[in-house]
N, C-alpha and C positions, 0 to 999 in steps of 0.2 A: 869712535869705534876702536876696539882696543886689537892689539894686533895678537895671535896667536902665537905660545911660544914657541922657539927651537928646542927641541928636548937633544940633549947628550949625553951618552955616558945609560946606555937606555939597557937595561937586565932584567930579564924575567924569574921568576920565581911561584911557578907554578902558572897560572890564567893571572897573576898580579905580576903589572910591569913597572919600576922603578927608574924614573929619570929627572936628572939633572935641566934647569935652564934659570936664565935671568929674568926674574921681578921687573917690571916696569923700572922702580928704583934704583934699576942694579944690583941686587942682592940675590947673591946666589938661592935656591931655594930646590927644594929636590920633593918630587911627588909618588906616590904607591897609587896607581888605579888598576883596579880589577878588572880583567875583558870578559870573564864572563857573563851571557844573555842576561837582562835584569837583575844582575846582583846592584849596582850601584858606587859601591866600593871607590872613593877616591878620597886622599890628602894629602895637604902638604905638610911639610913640614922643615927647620931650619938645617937639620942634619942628614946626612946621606945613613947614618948608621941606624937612626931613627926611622926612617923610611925603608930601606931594608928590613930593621926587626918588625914593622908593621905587616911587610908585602911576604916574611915567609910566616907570620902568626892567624893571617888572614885566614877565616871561615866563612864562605859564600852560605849565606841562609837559603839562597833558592837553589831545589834539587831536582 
């Protein structure tokens, strides 16, 4: 069972929130999920810049 991660470093940018935590591996690893109702919206990715420019580009298709 895999254990959940600590998120840090955690910023919103609109209903999409962007945080920081550690990989299983250790590797840093930073994610953009979207809270709003059914949109779906989540990734990771290896940069925090990366994931920022995701989380403020973000368009929720459900209206």
């Amino acid at each position: 069972m895999a254990a959940q991660p600590r998120f840090r470093r955690v910023v919103r940018y609109g209903p999409v929130q962007v945080g920081t935590y550690y990989d299983g591996r250790g590797r840093e690893k930073h994610t953009a999920a979207c809270t709003a109702p059914r949109c779906g919206f989540a990734v990771d990715y290896d940069s925090r810049a990366a994931a920022q420019l995701a989380a403020r580009t973000h368009r929720c298709p459900v209206r």
